[in-house]
KEMI-404090 format. One record per atom (N, C-alpha, C): x, y, z; residue in three letters. Coordinates in steps of 0.02 Angstrom, whole numbers, plus 50000, padded with zeros to 5 digits. Layout:
% KEMI-404090
XYZala...
***
This chain:
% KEMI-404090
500424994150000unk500005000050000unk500445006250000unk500185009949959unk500575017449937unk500295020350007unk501005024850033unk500925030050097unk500855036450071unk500365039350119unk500105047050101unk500695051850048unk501205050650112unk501825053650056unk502055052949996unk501975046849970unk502035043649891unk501565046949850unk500785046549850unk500305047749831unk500445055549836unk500285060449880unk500645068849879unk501205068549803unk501735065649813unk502245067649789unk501995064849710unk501565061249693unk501395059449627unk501035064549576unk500365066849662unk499995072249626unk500475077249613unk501035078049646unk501435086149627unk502025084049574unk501985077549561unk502285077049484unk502015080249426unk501295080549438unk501105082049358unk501045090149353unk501445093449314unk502025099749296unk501725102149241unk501855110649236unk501635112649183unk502005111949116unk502465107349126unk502775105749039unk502705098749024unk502445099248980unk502065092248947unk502795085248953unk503425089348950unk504205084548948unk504165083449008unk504055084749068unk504035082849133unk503275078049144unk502995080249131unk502395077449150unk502435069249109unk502835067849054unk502875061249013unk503495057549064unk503935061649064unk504475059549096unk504185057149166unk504205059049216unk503885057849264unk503285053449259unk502895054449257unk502345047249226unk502815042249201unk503295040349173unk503625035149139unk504015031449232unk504445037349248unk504675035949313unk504275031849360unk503705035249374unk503075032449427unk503025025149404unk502905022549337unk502785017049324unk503345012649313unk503945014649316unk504285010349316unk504605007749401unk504655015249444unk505315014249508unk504615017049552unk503935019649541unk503655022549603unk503465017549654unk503385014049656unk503405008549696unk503835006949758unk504385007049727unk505045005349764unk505475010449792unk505335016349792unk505795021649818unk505655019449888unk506395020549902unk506405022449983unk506245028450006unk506405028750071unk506375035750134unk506785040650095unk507615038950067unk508045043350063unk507885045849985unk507625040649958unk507305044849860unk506715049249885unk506315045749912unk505685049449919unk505765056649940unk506125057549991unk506315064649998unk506845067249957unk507105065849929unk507545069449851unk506915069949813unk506675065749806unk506065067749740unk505535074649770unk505465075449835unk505115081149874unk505355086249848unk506105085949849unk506325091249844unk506605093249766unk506695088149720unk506765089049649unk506085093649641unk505375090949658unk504825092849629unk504795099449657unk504835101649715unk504945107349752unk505275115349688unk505665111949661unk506005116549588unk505485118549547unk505425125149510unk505305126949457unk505305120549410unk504815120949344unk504725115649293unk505415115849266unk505485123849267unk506325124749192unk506685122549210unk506945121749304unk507505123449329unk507485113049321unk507245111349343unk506905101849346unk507125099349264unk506735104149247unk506805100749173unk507605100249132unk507955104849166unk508585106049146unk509195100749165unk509015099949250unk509405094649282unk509165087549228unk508595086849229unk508445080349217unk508755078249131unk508725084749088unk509005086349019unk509785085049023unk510135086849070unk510725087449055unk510815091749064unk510445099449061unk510765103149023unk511175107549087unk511075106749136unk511315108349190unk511625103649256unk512235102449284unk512285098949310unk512065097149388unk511825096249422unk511385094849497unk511995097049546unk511945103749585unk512355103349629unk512255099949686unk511845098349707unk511565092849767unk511895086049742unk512445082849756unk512815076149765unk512245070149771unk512035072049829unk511545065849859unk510825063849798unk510695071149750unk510015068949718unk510335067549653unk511005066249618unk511275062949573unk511065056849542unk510925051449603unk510725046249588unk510065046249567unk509575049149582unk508955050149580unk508935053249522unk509405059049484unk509015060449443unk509235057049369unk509525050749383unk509995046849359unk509295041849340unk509145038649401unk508345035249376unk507795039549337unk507725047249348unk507385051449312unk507365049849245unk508095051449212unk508375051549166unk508265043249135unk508165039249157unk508325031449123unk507405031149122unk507125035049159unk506415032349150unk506055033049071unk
***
């Protein structure tokens, strides 16, 4: 059973740019399930960002100064 917090953090996936909103939907169905304590709160705080600023990390086009959400946006990226 999905915890309140999972479910929150799903509804605040869906973003006003149609590239996030696919991307993310792809994520949920592949890894939402299985995140832990320590993703689940990286993903709080990925979603917490602006769409551009999200969309950029997850693009490449900028590199993640946060160390710890690397990995995470590493599964982003493969979703």
């Amino acid at each position: 059973m999905r915890s309140r917090e999972t479910e929150r953090l799903k509804w605040r996936s869906r973003r006003g740019l149609l590239e996030l909103d696919i991307l993310l939907g792809r994520f949920w169905a592949a890894c939402g399930e299985e995140l832990d304590e320590a993703e689940t709160q990286g993903l709080a705080r990925l979603l917490a960002m602006p769409d551009n600023d999200l969309l950029d990390l997850v693009m490449g086009r900028r590199e993640c100064p946060d160390p710890e959400l690397r990995p995470l946006l590493q599964r982003l990226k493969a979703a």
